[in-house]
Backbone of each chain as ProteinMPNN parsed JSONL, in Angstrom:
{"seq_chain_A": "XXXXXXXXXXXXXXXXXXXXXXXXXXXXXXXXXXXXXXXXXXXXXXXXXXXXXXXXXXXXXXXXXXXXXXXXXXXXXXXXXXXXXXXXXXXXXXXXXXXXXXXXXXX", "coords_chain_A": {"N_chain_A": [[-9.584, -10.823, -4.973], [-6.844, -10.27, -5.028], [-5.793, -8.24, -7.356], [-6.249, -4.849, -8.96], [-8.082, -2.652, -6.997], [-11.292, -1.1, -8.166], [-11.915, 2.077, -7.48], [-14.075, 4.94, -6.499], [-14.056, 8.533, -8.04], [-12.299, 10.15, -6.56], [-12.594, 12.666, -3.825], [-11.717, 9.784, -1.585], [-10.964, 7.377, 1.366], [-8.228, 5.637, 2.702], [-6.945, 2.934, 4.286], [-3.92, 2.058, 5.136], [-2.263, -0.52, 5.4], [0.774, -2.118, 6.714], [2.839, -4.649, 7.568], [4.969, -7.097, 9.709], [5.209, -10.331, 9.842], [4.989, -12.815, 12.516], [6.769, -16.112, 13.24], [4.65, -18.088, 13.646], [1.9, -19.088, 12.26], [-0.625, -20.338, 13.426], [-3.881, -20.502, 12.794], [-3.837, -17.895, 11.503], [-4.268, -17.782, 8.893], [-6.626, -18.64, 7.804], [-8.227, -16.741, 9.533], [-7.406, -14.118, 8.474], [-8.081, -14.587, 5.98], [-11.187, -14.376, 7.126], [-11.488, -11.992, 8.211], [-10.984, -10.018, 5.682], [-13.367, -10.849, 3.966], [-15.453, -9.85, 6.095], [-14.47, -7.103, 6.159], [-15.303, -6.414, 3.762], [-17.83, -6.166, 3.346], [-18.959, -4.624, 5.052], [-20.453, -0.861, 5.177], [-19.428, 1.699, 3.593], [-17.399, 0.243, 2.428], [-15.196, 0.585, -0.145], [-13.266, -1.159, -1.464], [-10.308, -3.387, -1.301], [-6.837, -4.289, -1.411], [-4.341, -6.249, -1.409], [-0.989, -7.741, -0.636], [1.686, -10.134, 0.358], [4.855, -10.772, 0.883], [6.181, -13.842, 1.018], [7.32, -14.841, 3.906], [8.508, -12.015, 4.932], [7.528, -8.731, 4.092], [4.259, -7.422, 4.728], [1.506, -5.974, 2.695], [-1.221, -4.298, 3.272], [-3.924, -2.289, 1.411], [-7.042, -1.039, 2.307], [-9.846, 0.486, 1.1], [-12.292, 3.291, 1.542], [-15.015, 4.845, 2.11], [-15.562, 7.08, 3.635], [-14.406, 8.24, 6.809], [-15.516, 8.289, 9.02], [-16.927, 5.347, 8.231], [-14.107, 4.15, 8.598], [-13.647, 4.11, 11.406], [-15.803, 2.77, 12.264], [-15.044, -0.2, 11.194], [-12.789, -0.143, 12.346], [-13.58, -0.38, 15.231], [-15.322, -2.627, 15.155], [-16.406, -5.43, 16.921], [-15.89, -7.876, 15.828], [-13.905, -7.395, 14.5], [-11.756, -6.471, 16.484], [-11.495, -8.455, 18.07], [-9.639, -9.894, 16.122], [-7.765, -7.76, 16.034], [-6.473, -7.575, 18.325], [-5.658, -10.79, 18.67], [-3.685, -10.096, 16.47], [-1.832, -8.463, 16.923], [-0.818, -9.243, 19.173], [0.271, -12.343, 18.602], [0.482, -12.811, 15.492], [1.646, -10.398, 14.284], [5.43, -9.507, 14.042], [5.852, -6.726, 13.67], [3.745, -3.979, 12.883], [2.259, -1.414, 11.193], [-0.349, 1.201, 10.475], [-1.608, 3.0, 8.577], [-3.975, 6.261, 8.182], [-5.143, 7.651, 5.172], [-6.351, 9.945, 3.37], [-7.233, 9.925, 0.095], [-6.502, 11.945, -3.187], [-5.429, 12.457, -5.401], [-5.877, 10.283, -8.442], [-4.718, 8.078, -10.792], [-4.117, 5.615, -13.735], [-3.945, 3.166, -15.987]], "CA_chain_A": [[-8.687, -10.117, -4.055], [-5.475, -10.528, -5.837], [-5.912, -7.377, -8.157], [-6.201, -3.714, -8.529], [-9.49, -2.447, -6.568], [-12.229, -0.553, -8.59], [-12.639, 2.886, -6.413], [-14.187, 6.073, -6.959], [-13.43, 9.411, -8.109], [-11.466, 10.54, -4.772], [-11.695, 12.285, -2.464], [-12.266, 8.78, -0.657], [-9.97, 6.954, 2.058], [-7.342, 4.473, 2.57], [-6.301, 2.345, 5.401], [-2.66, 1.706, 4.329], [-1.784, -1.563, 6.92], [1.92, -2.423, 6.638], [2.715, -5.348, 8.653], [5.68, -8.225, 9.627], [4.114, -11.677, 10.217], [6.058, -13.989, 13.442], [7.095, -17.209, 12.497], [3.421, -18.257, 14.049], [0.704, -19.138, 11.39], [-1.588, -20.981, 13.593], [-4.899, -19.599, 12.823], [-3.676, -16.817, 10.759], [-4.68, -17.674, 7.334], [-8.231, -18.157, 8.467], [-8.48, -15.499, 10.372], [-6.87, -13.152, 7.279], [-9.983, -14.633, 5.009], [-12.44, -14.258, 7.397], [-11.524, -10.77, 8.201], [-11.082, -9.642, 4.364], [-14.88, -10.936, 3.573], [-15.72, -9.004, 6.921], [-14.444, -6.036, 5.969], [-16.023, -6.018, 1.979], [-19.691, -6.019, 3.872], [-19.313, -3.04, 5.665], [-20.868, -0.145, 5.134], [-18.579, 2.522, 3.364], [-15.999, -0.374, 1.926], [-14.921, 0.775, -1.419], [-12.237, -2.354, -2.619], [-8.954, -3.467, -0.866], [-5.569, -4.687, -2.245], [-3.841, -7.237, -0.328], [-0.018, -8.248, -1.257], [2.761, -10.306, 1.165], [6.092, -11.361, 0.565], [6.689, -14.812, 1.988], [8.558, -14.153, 5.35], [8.507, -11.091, 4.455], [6.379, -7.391, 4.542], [2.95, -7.436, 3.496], [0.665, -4.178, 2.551], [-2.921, -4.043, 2.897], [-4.775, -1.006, 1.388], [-8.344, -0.819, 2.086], [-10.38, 1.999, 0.655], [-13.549, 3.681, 2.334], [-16.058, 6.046, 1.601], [-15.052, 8.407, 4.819], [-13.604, 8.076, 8.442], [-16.365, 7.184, 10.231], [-16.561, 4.393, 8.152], [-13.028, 3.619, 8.785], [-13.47, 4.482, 12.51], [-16.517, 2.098, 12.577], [-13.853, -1.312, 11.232], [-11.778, -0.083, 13.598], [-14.335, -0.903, 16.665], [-15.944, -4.138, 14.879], [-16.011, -6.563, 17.542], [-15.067, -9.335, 15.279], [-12.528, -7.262, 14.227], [-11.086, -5.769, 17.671], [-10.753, -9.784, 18.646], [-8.82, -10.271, 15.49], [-6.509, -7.077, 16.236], [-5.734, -8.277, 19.757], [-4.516, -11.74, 18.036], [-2.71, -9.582, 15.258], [-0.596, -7.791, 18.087], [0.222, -11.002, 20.046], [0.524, -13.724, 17.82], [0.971, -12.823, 13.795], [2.522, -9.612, 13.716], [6.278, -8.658, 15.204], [6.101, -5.813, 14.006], [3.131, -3.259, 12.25], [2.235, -0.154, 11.091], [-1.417, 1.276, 10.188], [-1.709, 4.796, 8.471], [-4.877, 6.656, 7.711], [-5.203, 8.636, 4.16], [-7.1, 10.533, 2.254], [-6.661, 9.919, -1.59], [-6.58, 13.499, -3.343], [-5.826, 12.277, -6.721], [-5.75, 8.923, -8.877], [-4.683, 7.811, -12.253], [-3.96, 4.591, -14.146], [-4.69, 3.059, -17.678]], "C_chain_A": [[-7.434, -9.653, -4.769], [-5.897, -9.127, -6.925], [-6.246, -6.094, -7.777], [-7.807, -3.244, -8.257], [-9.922, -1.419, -7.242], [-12.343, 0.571, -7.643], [-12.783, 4.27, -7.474], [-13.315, 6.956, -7.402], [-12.864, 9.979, -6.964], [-12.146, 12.191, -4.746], [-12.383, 10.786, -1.974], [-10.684, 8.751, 0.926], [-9.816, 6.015, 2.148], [-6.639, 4.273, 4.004], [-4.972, 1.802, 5.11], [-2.026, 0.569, 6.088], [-0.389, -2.221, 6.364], [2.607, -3.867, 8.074], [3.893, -6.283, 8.507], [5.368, -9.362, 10.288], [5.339, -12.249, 11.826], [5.797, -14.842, 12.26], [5.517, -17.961, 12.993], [2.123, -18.493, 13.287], [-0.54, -20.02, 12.036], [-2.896, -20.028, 13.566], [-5.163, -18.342, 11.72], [-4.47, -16.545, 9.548], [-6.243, -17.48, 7.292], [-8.913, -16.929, 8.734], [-8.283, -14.324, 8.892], [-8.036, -13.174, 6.09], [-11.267, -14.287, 5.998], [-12.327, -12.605, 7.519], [-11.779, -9.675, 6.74], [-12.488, -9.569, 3.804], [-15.819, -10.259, 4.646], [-15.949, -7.754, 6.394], [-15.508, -5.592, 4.647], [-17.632, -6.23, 2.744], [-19.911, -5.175, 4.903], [-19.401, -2.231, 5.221], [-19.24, 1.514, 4.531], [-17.188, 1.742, 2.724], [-16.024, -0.079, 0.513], [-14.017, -0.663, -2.404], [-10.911, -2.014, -1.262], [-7.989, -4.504, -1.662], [-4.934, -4.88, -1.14], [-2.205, -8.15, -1.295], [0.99, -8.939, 0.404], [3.372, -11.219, 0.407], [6.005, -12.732, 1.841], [7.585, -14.602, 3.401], [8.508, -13.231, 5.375], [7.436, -9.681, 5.464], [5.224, -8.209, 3.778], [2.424, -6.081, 4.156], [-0.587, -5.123, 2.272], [-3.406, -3.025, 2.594], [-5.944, -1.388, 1.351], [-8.817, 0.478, 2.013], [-11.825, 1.951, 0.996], [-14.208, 4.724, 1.918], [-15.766, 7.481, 2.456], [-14.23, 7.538, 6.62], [-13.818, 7.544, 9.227], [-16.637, 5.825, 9.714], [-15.393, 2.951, 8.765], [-12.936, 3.107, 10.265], [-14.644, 2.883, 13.194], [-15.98, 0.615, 12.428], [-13.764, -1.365, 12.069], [-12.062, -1.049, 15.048], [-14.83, -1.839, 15.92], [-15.687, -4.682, 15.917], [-15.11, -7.96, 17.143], [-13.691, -8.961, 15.093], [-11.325, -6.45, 15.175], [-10.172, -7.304, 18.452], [-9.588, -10.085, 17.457], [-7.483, -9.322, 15.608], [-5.523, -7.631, 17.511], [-4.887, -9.664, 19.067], [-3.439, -11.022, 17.334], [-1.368, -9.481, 16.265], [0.031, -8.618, 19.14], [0.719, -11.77, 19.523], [0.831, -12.986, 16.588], [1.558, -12.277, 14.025], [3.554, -9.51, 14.578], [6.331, -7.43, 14.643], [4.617, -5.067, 13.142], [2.781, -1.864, 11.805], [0.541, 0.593, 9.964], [-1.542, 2.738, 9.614], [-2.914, 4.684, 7.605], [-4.963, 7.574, 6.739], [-6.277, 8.974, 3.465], [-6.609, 10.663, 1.189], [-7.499, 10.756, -1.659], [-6.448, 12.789, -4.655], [-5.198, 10.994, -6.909], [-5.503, 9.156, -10.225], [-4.243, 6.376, -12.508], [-4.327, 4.494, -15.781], [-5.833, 2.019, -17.382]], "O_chain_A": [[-7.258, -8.452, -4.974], [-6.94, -9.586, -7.389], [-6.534, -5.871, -6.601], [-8.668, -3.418, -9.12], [-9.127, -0.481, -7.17], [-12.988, 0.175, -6.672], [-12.196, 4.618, -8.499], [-12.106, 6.728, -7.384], [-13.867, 10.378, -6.372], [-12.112, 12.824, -5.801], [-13.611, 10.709, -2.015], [-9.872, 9.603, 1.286], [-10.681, 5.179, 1.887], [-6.002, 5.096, 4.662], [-5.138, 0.656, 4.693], [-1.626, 0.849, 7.218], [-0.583, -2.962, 5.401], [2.678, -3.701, 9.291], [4.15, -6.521, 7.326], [5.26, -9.254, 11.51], [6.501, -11.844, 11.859], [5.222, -14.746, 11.176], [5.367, -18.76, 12.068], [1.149, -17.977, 13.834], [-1.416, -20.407, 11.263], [-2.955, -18.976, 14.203], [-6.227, -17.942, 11.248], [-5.107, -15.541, 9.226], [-6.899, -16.517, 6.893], [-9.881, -16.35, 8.241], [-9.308, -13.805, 8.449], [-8.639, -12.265, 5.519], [-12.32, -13.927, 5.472], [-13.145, -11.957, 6.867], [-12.584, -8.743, 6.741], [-12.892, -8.544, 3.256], [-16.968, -10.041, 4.262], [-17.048, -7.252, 6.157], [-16.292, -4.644, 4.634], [-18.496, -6.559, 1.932], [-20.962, -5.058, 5.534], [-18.468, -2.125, 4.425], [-18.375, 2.003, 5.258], [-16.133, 2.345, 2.528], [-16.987, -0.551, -0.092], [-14.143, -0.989, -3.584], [-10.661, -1.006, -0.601], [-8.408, -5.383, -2.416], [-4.846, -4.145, -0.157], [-2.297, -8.905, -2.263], [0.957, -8.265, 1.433], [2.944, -12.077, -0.365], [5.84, -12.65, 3.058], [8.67, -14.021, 3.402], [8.332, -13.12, 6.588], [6.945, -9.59, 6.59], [5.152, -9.047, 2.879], [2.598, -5.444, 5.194], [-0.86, -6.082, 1.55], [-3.513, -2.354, 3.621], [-6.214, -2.139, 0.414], [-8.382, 1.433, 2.657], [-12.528, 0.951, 0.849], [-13.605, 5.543, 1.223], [-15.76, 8.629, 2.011], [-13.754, 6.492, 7.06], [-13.236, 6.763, 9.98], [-16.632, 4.955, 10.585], [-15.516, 1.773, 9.102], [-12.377, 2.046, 10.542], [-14.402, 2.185, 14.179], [-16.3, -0.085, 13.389], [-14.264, -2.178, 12.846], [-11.393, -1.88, 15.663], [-14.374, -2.478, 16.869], [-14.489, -4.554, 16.167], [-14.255, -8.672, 17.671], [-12.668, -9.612, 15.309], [-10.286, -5.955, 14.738], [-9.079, -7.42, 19.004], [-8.541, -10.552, 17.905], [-6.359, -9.773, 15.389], [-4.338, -7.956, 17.582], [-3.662, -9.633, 18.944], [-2.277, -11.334, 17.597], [-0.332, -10.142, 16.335], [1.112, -8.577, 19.727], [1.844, -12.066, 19.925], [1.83, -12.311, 16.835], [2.62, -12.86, 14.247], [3.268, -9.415, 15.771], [7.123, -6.77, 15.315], [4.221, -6.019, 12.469], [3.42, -1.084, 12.511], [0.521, 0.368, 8.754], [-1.564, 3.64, 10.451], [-3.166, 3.828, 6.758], [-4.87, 8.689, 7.252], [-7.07, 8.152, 3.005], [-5.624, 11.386, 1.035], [-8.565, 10.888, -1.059], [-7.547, 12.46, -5.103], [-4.361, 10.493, -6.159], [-5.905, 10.149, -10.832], [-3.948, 5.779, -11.472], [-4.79, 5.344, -16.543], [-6.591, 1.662, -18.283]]}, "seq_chain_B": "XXXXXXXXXXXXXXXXXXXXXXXXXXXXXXXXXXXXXXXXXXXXXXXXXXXXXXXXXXXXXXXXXXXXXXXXXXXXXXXXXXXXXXXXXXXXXXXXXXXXXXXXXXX", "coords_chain_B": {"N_chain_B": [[14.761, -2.401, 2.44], [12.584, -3.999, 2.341], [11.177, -3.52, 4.484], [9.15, -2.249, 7.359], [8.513, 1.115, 6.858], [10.238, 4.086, 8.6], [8.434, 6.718, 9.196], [7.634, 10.225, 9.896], [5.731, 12.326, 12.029], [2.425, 12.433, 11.222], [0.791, 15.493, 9.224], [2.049, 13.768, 6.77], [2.414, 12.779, 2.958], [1.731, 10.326, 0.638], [2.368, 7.904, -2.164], [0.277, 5.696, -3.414], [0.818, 2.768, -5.132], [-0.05, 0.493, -7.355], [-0.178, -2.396, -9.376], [0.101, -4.744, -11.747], [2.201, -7.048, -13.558], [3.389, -7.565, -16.47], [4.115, -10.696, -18.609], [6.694, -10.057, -19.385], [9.96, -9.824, -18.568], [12.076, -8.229, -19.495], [14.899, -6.667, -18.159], [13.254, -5.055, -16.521], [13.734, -5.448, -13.453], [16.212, -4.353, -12.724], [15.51, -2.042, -13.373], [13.786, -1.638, -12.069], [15.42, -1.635, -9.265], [17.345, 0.235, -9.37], [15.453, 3.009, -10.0], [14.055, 2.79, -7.311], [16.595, 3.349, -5.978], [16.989, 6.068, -6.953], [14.67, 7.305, -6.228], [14.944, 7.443, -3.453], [16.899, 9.249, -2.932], [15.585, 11.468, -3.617], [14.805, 15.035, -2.815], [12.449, 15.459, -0.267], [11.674, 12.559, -0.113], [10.479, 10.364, 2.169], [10.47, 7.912, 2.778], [9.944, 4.241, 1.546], [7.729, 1.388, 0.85], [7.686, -1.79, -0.301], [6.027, -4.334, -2.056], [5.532, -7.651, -4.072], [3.91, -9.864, -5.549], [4.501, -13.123, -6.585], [4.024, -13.283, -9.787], [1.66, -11.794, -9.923], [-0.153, -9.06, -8.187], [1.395, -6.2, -7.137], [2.372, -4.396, -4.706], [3.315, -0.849, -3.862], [4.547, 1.798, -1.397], [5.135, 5.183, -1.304], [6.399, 7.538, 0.606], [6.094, 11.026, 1.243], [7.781, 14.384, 1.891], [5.556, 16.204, 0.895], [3.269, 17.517, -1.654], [4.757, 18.743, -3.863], [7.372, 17.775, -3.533], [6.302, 15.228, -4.353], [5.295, 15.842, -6.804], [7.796, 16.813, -8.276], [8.955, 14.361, -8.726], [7.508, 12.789, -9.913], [7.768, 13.831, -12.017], [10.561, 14.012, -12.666], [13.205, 13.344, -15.165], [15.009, 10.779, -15.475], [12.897, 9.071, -14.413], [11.018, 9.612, -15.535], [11.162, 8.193, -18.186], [11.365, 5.665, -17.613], [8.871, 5.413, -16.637], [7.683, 5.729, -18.897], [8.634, 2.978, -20.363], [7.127, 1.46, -18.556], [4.377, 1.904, -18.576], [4.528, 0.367, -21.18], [5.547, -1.844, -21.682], [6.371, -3.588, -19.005], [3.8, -3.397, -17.296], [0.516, -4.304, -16.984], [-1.272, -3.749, -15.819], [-2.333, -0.813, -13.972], [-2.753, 1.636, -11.409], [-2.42, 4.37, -9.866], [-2.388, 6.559, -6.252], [-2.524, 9.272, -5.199], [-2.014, 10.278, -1.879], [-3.039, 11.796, 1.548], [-1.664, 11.662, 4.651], [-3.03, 10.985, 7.111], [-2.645, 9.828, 9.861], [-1.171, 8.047, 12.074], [-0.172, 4.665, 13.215], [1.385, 1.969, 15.295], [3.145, -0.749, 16.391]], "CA_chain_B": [[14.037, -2.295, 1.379], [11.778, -4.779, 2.992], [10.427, -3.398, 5.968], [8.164, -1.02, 7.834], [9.05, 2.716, 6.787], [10.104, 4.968, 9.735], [8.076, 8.014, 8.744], [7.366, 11.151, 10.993], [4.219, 12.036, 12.768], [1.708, 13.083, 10.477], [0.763, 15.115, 8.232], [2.821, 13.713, 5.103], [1.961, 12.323, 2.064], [1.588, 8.963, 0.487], [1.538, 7.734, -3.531], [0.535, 4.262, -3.648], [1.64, 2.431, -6.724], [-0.607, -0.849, -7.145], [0.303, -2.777, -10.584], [0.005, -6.292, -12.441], [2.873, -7.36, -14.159], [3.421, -8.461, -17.982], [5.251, -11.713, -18.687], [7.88, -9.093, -20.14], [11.105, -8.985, -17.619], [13.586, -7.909, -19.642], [14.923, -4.943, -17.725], [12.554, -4.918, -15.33], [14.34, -5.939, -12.332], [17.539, -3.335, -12.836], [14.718, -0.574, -13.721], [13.258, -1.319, -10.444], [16.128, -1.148, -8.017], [17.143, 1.977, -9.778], [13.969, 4.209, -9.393], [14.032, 2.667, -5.906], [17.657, 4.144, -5.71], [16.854, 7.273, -7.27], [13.282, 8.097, -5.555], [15.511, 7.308, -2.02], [17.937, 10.362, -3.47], [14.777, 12.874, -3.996], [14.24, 16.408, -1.908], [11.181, 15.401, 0.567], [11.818, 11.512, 0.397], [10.357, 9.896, 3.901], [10.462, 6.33, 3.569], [9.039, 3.245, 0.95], [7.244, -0.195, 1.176], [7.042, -2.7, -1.341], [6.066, -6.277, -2.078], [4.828, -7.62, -4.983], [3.515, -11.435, -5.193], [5.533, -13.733, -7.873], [3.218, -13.281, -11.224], [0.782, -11.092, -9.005], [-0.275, -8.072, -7.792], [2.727, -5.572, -6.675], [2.177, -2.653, -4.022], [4.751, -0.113, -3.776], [3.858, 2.848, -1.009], [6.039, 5.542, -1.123], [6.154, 9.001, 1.451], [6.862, 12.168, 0.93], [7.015, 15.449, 2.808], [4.386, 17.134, 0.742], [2.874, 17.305, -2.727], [5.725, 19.272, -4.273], [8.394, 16.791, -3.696], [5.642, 13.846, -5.209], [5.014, 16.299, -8.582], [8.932, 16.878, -8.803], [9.479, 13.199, -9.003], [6.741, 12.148, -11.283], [8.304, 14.911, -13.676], [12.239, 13.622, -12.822], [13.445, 12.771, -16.006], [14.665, 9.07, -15.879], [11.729, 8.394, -13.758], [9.443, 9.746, -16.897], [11.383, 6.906, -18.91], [10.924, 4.395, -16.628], [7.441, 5.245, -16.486], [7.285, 5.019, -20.292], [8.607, 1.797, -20.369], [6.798, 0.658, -17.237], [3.247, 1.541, -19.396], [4.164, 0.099, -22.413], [6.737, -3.353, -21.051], [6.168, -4.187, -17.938], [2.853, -3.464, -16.413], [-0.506, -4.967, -17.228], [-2.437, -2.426, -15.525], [-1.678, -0.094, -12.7], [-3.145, 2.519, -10.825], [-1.758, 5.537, -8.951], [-3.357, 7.064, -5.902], [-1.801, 10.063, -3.724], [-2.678, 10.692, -0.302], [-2.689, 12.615, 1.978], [-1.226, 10.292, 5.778], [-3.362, 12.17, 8.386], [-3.119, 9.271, 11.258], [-0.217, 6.621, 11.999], [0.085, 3.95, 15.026], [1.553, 0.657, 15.599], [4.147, -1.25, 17.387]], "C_chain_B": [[12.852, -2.816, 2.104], [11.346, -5.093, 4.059], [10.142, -2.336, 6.056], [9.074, 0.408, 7.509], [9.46, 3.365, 7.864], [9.7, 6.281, 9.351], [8.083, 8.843, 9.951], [6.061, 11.518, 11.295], [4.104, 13.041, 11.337], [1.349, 13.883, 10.551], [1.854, 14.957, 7.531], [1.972, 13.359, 4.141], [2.564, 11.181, 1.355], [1.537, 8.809, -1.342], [1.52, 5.952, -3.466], [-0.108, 3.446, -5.074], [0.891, 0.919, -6.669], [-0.304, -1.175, -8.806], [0.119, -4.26, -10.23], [0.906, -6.315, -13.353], [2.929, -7.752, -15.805], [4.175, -9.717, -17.805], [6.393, -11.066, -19.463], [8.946, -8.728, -18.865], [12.216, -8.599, -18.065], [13.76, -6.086, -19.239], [14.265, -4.543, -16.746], [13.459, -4.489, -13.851], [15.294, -4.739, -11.951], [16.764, -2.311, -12.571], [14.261, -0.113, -12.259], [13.777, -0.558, -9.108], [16.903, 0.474, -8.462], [16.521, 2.814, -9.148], [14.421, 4.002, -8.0], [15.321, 3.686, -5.36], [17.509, 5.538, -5.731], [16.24, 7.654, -6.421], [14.26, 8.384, -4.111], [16.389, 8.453, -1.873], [16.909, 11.826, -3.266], [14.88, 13.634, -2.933], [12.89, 15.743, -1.407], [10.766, 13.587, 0.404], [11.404, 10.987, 1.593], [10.438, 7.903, 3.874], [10.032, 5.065, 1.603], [8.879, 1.827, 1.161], [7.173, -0.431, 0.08], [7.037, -3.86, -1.426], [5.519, -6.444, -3.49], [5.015, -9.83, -5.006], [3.731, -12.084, -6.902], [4.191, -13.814, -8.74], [1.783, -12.863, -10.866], [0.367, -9.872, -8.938], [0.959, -7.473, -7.406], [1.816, -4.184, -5.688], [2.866, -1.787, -3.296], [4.007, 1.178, -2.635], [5.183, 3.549, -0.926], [5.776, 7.017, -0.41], [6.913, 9.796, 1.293], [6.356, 13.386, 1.867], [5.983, 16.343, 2.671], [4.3, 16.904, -0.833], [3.734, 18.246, -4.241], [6.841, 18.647, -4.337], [7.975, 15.667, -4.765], [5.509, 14.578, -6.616], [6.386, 16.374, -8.897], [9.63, 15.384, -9.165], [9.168, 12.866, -9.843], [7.801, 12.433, -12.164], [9.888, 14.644, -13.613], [12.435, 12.486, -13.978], [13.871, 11.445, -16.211], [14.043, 8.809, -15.243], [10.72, 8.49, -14.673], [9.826, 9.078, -17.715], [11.347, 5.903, -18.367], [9.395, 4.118, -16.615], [6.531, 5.032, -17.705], [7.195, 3.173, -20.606], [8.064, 0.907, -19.67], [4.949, 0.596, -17.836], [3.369, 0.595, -20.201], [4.599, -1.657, -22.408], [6.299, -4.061, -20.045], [5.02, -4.248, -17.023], [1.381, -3.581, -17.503], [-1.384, -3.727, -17.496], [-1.486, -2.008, -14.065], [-2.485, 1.143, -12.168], [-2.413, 3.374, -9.177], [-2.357, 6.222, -8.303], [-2.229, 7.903, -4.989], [-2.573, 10.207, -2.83], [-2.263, 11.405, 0.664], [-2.219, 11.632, 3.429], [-2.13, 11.559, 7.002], [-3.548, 11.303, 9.565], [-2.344, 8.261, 11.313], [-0.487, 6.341, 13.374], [0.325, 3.01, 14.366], [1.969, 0.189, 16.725], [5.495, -0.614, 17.909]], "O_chain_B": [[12.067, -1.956, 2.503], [11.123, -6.175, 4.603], [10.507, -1.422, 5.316], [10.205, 0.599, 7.955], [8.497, 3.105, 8.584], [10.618, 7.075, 9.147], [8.476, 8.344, 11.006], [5.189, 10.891, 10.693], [4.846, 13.804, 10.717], [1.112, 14.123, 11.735], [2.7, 15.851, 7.544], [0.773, 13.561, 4.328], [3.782, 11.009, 1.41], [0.726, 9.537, -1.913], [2.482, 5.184, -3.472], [-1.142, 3.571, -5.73], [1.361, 0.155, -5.825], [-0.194, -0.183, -9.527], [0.022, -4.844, -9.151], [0.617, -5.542, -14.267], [2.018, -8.538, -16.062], [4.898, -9.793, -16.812], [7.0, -11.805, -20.239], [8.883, -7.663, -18.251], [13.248, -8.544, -17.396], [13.271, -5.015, -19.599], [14.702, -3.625, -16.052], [13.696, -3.363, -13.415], [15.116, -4.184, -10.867], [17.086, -1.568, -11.645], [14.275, 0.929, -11.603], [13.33, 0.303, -8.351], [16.886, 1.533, -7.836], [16.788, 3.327, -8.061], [15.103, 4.871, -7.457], [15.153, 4.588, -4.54], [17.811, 6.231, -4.76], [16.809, 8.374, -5.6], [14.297, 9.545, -3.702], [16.704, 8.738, -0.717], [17.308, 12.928, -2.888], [15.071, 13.002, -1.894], [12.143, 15.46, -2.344], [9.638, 13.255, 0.766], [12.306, 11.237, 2.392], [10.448, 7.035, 4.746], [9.934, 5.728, 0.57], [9.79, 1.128, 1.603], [6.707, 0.376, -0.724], [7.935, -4.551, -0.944], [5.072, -5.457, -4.073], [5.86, -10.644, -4.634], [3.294, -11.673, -7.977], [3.277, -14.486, -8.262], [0.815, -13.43, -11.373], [0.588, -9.368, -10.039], [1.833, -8.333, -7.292], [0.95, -3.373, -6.015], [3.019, -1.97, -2.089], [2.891, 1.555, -2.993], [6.209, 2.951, -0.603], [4.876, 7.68, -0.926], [8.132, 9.661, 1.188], [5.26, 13.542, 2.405], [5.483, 17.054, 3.542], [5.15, 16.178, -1.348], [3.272, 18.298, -5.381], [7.5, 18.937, -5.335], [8.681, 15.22, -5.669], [5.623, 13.851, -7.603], [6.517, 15.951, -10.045], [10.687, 15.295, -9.791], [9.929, 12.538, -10.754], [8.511, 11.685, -12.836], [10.524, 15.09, -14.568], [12.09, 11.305, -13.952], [13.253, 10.802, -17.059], [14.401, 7.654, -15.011], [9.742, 7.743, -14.733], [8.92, 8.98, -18.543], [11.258, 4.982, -19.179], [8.818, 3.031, -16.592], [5.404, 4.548, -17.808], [6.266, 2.422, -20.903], [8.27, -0.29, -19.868], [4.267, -0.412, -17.646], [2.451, -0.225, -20.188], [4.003, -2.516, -23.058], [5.834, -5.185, -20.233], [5.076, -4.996, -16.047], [1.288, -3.012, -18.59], [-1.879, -3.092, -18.426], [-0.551, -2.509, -13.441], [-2.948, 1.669, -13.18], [-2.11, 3.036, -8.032], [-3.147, 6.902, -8.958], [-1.342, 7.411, -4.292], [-3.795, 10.264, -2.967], [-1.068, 11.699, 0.699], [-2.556, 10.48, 3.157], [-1.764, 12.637, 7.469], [-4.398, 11.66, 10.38], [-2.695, 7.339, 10.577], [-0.824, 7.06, 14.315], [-0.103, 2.812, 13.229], [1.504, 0.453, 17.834], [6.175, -1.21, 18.744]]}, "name": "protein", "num_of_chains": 2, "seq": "XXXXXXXXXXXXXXXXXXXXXXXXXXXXXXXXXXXXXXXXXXXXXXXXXXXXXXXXXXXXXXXXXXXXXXXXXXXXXXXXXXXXXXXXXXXXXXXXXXXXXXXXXXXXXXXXXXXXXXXXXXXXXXXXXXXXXXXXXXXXXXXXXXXXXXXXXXXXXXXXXXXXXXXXXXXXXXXXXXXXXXXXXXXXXXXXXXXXXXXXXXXXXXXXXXXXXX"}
């Protein structure tokens, strides 16, 4: 997890999840692994990159093959019960944006 | 610094900055809040996130109003020494992805 994700030549897409935790961790951490190994066995998952600051922000990018992919997460059951927790319990505050990566570089 | 962006409804555009550290901080730290200063200064500026996890992963997202503001930055001269020293000093590995933001929601 911890490292920079392997993805194609772009065009692909990126779920860019920006999020501020409550003071509330019951369940969370769990929930945050089970969802992560969720997501990497769906259909269209390219690699995600997962960082939080203690107390803090944390960024999730997950990267997808296309939309409907993305669109198909989205509605997971498993993962519609885990949003409903997100938005009650973990997060006070979040922010979810959908992109299309146009170009990439690195060494 | 360390919280959700307030961007504007989409479209904008996105470069997100994923990196692994060296055990090399000299300079680092200063170099950082700099850029951060600077980029926050640029023509078509909208917002940035970042975290980066102590001897970890780092993921910086930063928005812009279009892909003309993001090429005038790359190419802003102490940002292309920063970015020297940020290959060669301070980063492991790294990879750079622009995007395009075609879909926000949260809280």
């Amino acid at each position: 997890m911890n490292q920079i994700a392997k993805t194609p030549e772009p065009p692909y897409y990126a779920v860019v999840f920006t999020s501020v935790r409550t003071a509330t961790d019951q369940g969370y951490a769990d929930m945050a692994e089970k969802m992560m190994a969720l997501a990497s066995n769906q259909p269209g998952f390219l690699g995600v990159e997962s960082v939080r600051q203690d107390g803090g922000l944390g960024i999730t990018v997950s990267y997808w093959k296309d939309t409907e992919s993305i669109r198909k997460w989205k509605n997971h059951a498993a993962h519609q019960q885990a949003q409903q927790l997100g938005r009650h319990k973990w997060y006070s505050s979040y922010r979810i944006r959908v992109a299309k990566i146009v170009r990439e570089y690195g060494n």
